[in-house]
gemmi code that builds the backbone of each chain (N, CA, C; Angstrom):
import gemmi

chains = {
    "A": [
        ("UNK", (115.356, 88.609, 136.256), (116.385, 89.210, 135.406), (117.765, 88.888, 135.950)),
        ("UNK", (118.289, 88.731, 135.156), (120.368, 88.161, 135.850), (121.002, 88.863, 135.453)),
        ("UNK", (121.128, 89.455, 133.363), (122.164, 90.198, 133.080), (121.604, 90.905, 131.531)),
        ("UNK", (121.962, 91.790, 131.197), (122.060, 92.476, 129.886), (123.341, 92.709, 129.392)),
        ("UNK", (123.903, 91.706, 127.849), (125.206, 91.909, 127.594), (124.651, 92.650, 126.241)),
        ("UNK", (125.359, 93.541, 125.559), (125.405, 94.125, 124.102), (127.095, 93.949, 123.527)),
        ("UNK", (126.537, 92.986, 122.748), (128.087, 92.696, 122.094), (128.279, 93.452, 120.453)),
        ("UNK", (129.623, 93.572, 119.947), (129.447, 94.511, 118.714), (130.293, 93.226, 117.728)),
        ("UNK", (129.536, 93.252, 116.876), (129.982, 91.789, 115.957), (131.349, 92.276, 115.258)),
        ("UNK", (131.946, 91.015, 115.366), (133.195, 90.973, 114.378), (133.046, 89.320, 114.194)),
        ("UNK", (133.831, 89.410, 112.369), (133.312, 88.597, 111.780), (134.507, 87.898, 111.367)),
        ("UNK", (134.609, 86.733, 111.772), (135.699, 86.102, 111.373), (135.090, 84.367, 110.545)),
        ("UNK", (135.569, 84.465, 109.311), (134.708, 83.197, 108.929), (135.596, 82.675, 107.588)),
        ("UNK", (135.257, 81.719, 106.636), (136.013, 81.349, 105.763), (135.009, 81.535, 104.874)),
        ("UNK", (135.296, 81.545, 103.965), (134.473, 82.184, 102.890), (132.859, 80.939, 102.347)),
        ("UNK", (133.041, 80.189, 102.250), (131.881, 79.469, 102.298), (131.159, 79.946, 103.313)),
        ("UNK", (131.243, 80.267, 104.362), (130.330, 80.466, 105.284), (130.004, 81.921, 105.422)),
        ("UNK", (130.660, 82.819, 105.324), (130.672, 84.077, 105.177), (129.363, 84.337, 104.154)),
        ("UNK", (130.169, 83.559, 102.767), (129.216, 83.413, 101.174), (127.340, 83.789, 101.877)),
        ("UNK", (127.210, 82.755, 102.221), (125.939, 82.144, 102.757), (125.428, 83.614, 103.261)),
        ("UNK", (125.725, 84.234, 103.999), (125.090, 85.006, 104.897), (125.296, 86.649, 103.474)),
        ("UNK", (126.061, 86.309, 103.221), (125.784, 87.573, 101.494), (124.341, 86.959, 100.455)),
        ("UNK", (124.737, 86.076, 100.187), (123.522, 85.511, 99.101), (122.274, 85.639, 100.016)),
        ("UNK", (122.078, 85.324, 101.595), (120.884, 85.765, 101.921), (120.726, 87.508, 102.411)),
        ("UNK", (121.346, 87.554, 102.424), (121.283, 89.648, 102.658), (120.965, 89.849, 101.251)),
        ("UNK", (121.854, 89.837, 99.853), (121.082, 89.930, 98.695), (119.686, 89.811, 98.055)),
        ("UNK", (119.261, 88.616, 98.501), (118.011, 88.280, 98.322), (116.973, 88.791, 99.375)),
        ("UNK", (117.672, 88.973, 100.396), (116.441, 90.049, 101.016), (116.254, 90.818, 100.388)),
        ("UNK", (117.083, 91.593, 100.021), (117.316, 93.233, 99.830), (116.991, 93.526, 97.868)),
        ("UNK", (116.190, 92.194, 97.466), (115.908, 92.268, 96.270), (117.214, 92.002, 95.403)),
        ("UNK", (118.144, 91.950, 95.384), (119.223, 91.527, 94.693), (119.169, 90.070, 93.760)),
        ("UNK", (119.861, 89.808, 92.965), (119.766, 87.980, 92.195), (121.438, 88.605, 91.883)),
        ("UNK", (121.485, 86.773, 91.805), (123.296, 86.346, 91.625), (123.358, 86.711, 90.208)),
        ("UNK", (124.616, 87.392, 89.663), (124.641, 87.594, 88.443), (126.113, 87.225, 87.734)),
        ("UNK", (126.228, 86.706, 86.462), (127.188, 86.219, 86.148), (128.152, 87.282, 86.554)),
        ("UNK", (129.817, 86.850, 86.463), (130.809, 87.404, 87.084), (131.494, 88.740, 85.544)),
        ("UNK", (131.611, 88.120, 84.709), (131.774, 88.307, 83.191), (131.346, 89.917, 83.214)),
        ("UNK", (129.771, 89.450, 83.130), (128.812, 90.668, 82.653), (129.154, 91.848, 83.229)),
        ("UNK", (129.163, 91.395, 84.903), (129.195, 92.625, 85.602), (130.269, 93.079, 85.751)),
        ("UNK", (131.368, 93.051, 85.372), (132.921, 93.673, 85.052), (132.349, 94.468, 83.756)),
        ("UNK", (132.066, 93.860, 82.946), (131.555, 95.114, 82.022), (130.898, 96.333, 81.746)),
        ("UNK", (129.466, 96.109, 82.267), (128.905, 96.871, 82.783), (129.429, 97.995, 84.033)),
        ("UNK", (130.268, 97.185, 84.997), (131.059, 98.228, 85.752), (131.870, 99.058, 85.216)),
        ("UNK", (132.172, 99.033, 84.257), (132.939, 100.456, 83.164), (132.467, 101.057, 82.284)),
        ("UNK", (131.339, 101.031, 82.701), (130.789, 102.248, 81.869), (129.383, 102.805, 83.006)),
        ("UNK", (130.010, 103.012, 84.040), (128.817, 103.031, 85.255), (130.059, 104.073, 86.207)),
        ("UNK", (129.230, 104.813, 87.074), (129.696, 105.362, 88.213), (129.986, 104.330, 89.432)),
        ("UNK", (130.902, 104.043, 90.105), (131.003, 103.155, 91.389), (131.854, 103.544, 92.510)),
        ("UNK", (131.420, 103.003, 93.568), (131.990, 103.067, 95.241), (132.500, 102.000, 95.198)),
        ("UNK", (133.736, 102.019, 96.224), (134.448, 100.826, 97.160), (133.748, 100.730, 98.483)),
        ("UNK", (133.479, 100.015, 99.286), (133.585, 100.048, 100.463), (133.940, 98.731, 101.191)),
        ("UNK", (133.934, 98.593, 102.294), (134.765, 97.125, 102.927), (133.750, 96.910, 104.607)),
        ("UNK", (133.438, 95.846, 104.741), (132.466, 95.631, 106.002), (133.541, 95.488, 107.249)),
        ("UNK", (133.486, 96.501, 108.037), (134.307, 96.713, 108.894), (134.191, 95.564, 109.865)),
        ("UNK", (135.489, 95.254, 110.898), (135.493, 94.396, 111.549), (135.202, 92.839, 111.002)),
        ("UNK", (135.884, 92.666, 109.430), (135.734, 91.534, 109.007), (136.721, 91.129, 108.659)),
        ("UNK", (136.708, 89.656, 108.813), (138.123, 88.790, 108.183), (137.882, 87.297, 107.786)),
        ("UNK", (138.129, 87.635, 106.595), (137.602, 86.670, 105.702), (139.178, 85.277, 105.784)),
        ("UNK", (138.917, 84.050, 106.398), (139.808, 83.182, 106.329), (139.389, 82.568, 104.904)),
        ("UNK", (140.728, 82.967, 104.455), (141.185, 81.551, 103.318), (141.963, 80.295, 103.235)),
        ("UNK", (141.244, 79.213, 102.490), (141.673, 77.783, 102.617), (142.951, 77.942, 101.661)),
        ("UNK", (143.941, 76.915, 101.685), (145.397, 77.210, 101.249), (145.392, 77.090, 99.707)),
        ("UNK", (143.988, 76.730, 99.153), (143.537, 76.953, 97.511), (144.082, 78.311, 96.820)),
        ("UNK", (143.662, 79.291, 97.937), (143.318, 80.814, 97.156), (142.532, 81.005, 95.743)),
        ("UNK", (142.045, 80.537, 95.882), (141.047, 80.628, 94.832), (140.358, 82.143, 94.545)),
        ("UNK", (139.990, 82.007, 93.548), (138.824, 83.436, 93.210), (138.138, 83.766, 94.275)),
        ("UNK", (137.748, 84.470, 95.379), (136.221, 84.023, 95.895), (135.721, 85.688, 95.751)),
        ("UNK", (134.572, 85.508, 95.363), (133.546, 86.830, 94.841), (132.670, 86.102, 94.757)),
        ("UNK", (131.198, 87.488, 94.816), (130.019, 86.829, 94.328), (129.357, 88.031, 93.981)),
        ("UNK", (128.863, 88.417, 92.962), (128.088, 89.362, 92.009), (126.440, 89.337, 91.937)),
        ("UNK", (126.150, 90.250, 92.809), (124.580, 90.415, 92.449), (124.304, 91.761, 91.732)),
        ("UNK", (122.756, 91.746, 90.849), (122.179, 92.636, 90.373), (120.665, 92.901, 90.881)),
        ("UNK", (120.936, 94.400, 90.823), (118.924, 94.888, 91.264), (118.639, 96.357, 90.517)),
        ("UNK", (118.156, 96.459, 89.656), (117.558, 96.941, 89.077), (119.008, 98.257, 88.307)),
        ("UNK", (119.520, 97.529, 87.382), (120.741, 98.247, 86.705), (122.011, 98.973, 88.005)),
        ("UNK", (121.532, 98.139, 89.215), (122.659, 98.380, 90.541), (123.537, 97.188, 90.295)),
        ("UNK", (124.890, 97.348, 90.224), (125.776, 95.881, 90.568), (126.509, 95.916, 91.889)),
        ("UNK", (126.625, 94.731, 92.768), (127.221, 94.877, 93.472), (128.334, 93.498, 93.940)),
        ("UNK", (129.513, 94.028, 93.493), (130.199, 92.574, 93.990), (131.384, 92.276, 95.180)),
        ("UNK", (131.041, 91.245, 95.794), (131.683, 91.217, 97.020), (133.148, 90.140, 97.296)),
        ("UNK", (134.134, 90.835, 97.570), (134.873, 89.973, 97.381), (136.018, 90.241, 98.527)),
        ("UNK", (137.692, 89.532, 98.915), (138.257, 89.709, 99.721), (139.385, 90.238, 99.741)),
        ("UNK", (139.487, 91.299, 100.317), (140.389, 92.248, 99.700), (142.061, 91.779, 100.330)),
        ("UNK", (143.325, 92.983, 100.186), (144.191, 92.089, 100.103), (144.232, 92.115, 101.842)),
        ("UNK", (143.911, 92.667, 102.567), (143.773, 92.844, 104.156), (142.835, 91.669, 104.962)),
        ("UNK", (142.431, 91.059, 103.991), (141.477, 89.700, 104.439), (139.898, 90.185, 104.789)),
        ("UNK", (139.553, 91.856, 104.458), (138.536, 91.860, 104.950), (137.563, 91.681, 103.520)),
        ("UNK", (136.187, 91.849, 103.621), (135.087, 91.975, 102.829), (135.175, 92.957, 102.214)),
        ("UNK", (135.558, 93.311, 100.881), (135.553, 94.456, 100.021), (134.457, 94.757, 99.298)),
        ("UNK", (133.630, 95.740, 99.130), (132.558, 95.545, 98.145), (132.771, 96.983, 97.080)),
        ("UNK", (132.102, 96.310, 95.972), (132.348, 97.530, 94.842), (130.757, 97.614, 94.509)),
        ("UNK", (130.025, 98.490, 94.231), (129.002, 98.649, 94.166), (128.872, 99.783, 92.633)),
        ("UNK", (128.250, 99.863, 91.609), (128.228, 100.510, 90.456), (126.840, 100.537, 89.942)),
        ("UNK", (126.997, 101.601, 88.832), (125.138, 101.402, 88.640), (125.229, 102.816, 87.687)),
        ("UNK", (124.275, 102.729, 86.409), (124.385, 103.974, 85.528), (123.236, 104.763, 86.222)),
        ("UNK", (123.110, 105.980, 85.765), (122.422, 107.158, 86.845), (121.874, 107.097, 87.984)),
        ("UNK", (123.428, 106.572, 88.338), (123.195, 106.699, 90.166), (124.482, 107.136, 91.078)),
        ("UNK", (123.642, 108.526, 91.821), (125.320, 109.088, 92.075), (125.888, 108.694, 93.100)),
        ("UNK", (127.240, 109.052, 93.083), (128.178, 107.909, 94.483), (127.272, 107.545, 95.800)),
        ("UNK", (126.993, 108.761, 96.021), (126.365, 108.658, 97.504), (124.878, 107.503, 97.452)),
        ("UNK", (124.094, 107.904, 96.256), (123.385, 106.326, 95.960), (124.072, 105.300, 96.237)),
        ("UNK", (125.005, 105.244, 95.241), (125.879, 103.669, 95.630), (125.989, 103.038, 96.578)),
        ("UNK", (127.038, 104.538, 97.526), (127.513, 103.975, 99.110), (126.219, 103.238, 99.940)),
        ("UNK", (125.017, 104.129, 99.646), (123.753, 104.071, 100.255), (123.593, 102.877, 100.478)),
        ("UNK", (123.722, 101.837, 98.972), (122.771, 100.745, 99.052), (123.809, 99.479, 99.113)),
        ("UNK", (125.346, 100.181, 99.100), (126.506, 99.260, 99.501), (126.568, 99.256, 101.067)),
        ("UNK", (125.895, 100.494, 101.447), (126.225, 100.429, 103.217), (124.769, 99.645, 104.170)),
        ("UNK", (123.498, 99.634, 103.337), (122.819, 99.310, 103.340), (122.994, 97.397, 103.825)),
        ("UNK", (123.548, 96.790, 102.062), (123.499, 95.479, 101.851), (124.464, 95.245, 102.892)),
        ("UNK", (125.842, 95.723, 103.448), (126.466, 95.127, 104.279), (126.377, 95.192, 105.499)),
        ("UNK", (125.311, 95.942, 105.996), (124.880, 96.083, 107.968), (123.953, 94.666, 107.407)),
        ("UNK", (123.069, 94.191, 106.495), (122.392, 93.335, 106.406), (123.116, 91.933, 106.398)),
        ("UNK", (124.601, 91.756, 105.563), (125.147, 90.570, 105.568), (125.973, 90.605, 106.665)),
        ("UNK", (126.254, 91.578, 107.820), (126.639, 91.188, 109.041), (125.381, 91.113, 110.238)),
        ("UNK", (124.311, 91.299, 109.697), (123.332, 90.789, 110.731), (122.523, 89.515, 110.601)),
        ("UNK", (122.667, 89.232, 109.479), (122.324, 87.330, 109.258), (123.781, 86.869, 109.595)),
        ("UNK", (124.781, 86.852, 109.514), (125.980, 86.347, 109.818), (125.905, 86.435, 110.948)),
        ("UNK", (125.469, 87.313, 111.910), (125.459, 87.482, 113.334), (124.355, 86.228, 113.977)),
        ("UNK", (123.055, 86.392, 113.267), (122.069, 85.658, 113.360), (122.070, 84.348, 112.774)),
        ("UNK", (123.142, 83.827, 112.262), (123.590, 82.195, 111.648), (124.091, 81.741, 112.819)),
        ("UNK", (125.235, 82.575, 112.755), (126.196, 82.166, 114.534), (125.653, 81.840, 115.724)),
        ("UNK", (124.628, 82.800, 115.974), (123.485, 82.788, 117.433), (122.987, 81.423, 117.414)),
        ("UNK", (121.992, 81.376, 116.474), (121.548, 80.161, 116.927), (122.106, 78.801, 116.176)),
        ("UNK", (123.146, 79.024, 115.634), (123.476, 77.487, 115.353), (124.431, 77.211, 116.960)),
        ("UNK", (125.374, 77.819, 117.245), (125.995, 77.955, 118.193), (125.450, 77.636, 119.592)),
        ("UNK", (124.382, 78.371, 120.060), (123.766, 78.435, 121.052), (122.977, 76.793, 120.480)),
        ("UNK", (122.382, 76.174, 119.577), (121.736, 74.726, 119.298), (122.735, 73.974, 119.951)),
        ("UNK", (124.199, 74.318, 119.153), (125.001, 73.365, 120.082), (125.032, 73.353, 121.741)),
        ("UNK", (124.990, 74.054, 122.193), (124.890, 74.093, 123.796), (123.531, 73.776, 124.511)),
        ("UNK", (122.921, 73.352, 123.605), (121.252, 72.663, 123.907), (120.267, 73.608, 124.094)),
        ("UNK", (120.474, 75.114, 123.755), (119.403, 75.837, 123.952), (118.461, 75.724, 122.449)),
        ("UNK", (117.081, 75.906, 122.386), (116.123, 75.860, 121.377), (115.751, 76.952, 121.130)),
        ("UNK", (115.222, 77.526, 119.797), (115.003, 78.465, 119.053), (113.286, 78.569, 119.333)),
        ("UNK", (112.679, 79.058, 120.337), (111.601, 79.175, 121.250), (110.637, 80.386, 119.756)),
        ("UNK", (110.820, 81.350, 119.712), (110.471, 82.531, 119.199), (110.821, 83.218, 118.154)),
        ("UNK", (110.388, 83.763, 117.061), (111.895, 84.700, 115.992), (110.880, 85.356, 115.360)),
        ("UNK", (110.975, 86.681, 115.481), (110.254, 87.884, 114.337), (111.281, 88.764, 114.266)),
        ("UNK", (110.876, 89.485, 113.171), (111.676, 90.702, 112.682), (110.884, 92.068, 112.651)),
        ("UNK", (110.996, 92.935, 113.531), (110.340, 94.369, 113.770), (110.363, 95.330, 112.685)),
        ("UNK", (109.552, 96.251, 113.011), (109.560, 97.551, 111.453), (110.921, 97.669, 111.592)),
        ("UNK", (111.597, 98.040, 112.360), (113.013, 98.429, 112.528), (113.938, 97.716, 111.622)),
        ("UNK", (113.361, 96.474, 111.151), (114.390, 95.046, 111.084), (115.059, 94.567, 111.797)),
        ("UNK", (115.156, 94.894, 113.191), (115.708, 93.954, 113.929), (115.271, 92.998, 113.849)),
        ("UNK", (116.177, 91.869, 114.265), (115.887, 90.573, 114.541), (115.483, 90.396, 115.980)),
        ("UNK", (114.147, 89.779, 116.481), (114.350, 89.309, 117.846), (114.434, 87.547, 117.971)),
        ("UNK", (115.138, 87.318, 118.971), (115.037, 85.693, 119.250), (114.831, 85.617, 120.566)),
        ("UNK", (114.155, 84.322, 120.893), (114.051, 84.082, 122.495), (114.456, 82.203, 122.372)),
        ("UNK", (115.349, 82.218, 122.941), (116.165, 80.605, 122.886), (116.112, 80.441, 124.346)),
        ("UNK", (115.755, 79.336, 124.630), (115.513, 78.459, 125.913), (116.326, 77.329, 125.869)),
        ("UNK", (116.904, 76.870, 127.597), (116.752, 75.546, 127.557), (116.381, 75.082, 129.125)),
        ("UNK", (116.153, 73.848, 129.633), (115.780, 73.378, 130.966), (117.433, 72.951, 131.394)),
        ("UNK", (118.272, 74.133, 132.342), (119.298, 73.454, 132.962), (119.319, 73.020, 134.267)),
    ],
    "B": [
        ("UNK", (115.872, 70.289, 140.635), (114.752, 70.526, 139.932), (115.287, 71.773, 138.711)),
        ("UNK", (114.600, 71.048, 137.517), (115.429, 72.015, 136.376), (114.685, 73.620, 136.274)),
        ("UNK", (116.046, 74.185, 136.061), (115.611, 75.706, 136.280), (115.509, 76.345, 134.261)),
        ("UNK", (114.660, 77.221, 134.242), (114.630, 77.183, 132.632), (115.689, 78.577, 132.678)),
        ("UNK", (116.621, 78.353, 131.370), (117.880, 79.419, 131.273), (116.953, 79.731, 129.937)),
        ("UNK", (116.573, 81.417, 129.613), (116.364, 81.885, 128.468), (117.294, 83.279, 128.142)),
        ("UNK", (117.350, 83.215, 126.361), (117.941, 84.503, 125.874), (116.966, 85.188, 125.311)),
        ("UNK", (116.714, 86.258, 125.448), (116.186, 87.263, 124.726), (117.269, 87.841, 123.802)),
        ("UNK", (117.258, 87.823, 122.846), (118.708, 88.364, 121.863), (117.414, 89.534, 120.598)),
        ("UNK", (118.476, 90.848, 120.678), (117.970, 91.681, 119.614), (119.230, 91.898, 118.475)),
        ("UNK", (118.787, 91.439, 117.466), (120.476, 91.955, 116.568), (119.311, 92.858, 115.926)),
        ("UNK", (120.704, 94.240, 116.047), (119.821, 95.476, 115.370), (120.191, 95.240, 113.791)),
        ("UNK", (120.080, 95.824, 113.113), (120.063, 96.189, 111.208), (121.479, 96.699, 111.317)),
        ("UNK", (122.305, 96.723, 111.923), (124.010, 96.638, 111.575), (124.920, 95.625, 112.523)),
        ("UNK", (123.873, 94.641, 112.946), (124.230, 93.608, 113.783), (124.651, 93.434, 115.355)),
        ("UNK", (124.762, 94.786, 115.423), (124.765, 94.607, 117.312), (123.768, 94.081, 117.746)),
        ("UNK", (124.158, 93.445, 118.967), (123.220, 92.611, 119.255), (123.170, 92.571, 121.121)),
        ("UNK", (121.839, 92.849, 120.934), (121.817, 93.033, 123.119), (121.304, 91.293, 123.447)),
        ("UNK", (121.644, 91.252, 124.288), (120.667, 89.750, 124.773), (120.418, 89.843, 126.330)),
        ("UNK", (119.758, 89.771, 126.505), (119.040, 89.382, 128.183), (118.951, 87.959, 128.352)),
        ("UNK", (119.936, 87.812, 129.451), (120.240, 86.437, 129.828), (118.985, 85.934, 131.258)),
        ("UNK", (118.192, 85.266, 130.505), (117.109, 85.391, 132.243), (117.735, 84.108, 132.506)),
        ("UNK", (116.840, 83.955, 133.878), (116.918, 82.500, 135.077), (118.447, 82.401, 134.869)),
        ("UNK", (119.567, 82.543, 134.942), (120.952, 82.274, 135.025), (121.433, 83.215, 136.534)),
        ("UNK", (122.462, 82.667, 136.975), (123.279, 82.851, 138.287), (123.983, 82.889, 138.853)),
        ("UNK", (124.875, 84.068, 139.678), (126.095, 83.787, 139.650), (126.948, 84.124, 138.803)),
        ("UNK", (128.487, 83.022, 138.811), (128.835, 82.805, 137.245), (128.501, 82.389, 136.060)),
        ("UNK", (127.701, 81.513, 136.246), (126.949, 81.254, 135.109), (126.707, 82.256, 134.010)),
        ("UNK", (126.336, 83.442, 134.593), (126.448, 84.508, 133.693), (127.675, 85.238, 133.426)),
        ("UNK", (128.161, 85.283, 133.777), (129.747, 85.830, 133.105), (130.581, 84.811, 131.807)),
        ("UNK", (130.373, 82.968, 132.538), (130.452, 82.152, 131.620), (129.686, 82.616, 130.213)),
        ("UNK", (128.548, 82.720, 130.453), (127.386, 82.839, 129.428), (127.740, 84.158, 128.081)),
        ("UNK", (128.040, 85.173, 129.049), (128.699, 86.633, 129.004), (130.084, 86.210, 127.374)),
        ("UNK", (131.193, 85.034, 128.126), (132.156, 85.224, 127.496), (131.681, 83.806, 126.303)),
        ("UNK", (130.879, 83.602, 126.069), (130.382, 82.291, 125.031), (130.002, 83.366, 124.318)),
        ("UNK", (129.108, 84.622, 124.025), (128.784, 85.685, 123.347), (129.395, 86.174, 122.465)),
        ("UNK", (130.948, 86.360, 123.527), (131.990, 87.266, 122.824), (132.158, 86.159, 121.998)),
        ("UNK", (132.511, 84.858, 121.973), (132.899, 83.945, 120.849), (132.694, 83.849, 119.862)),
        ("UNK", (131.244, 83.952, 120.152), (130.023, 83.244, 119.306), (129.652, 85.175, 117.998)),
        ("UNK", (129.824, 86.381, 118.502), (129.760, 87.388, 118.113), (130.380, 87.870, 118.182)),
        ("UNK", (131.543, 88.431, 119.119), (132.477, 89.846, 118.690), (132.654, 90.094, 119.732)),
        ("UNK", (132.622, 91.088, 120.051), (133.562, 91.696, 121.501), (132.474, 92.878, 122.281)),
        ("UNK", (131.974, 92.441, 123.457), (131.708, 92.917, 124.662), (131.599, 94.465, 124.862)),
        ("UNK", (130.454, 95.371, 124.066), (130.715, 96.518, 124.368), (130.134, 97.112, 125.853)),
        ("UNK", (128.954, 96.575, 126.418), (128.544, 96.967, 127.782), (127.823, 95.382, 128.439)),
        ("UNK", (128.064, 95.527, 129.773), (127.615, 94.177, 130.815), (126.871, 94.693, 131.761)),
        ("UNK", (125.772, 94.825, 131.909), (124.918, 94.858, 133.321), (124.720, 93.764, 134.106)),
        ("UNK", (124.674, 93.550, 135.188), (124.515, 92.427, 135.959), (123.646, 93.039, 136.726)),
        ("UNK", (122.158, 92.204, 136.967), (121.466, 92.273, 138.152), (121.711, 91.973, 139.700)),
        ("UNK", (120.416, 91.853, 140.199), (121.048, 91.180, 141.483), (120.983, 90.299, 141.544)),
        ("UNK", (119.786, 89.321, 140.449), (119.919, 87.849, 140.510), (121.698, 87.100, 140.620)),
        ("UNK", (122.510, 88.041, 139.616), (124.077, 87.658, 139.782), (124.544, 87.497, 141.007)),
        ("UNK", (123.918, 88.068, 142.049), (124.343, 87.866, 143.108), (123.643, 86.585, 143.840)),
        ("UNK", (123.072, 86.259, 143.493), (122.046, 85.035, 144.201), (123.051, 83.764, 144.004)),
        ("UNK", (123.147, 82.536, 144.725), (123.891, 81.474, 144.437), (123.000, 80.974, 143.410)),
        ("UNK", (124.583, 80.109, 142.637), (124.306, 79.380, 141.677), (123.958, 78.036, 141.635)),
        ("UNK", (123.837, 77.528, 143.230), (123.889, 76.337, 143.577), (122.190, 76.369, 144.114)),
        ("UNK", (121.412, 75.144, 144.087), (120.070, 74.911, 144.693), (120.402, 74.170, 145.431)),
        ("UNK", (120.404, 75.102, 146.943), (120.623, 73.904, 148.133), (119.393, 73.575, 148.839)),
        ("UNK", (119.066, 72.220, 148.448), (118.258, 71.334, 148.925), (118.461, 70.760, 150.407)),
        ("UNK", (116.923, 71.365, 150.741), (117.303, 71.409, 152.673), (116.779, 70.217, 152.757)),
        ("UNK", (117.100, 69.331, 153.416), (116.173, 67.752, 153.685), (115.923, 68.403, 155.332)),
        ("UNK", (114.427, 67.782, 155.527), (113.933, 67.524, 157.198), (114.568, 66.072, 157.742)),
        ("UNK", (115.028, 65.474, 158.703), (115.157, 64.563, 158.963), (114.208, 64.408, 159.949)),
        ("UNK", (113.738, 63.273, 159.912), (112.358, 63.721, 161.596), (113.255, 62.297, 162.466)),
        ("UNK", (113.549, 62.800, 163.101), (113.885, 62.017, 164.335), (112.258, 61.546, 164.957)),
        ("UNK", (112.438, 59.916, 164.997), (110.884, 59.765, 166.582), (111.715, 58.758, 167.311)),
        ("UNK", (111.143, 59.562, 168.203), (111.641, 58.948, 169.646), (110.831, 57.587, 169.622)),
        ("UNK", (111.263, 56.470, 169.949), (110.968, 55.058, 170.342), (110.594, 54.729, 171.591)),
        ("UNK", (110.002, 54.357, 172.085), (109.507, 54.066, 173.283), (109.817, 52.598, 173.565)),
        ("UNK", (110.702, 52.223, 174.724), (110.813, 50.612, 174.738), (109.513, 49.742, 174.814)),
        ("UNK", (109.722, 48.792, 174.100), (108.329, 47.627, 173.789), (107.422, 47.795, 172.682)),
        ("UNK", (107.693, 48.616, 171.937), (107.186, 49.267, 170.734), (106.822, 48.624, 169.079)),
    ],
}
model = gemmi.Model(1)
for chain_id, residues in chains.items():
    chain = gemmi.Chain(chain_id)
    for i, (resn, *xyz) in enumerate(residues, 1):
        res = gemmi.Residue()
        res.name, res.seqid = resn, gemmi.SeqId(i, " ")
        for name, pos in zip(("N", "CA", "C"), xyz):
            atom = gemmi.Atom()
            atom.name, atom.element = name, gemmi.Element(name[0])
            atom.pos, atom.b_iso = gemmi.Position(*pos), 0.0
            res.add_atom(atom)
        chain.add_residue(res)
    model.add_chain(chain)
structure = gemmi.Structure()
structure.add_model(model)
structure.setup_entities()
């Protein structure tokens, strides 16, 4: 044994890459991409939460473009986008479902898109420095475990 | 002779993440320590064993055998 570090993620990324690690937290979590249109509509005539994934900062390219992305799961909408503080804003809405539902499954989807974002970084990062992706399961808990090796 | 460096890494379900740095030494682990913070966020607790204390260097002892020669040999 040499050391035990526990680090607390903060997320600094540009939105393509950020994107990536939402569309797969969605699709874990049963979610599908849903047009942008629809779900503005449906969001007004629905109960909804704000919330924002703490310790995030979303870099933008000098485009400024739109960037959002809208999923649906079962009459839940949830769309994620960058608020004016640069962090991850999410609005979450849904007909007979009360706030605290909402927050639930908005606070839910975003510990999930900062723990694949955490888990993109690990091991692409650590590949670069020549260590290998040895091991990987995910516990009842959902944690992620990894065991990365290399011969130095 | 190559020494094997492994991570044990747990990211919990809101992304903290512990990792156990084995076979590493020295600095090596503090290096290792601040590639973390890069690579994830910022450093909430550091344990260091005693392996940290062990050198980071493998010093390779050579025998030299001296033999004595005997004249006419």
């Amino acid at each position: 044994m040499s050391a035990f570090v526990v680090v607390t993620p903060i997320i600094t990324a540009a939105w393509p890459v950020f994107s990536s690690a939402i569309v797969g937290a969605a699709a874990a979590l049963g979610f599908s991409l849903k047009n942008t249109s629809a779900a503005e509509t449906s969001a007004k005539e629905s109960e909804s939460v704000e919330l924002d994934i703490k310790n995030s900062n979303i870099v933008t390219d000098s485009l400024e473009k739109e960037e959002k992305a809208v999923f649906a799961r079962e009459g839940v909408t949830v769309a994620f986008k960058k608020d004016l503080r640069g962090r991850c804003a999410i609005s979450v809405s849904g007909v007979g479902k009360s706030r605290q539902e909402l927050r639930e499954i908005g606070s839910e989807l975003s510990r999930k898109v900062v723990q694949l974002y955490v888990h993109g970084r690990v091991v692409e990062e650590l590949k670069k420095k020549g260590f290998e992706l040895a091991e990987e399961e995910v516990t009842e808990d959902r944690t992620i475990r990894l065991t990365v090796r290399r011969w130095g | 002779m190559p020494r094997k460096e492994e991570f044990e890494i747990e990211i919990d379900k809101s992304g903290e993440t512990k990792v156990h740095l084995k076979g590493i030494k020295g600095k090596a682990c503090l290096e290792y320590s601040k590639l973390l913070e890069q690579i994830i966020g910022k450093i909430k607790s550091q344990e260091l064993t005693s392996e940290y204390y062990e050198p980071d260097l493998d010093v390779e002892i050579k025998n030299t055998l001296h033999q004595k020669r005997t004249p006419g040999e």
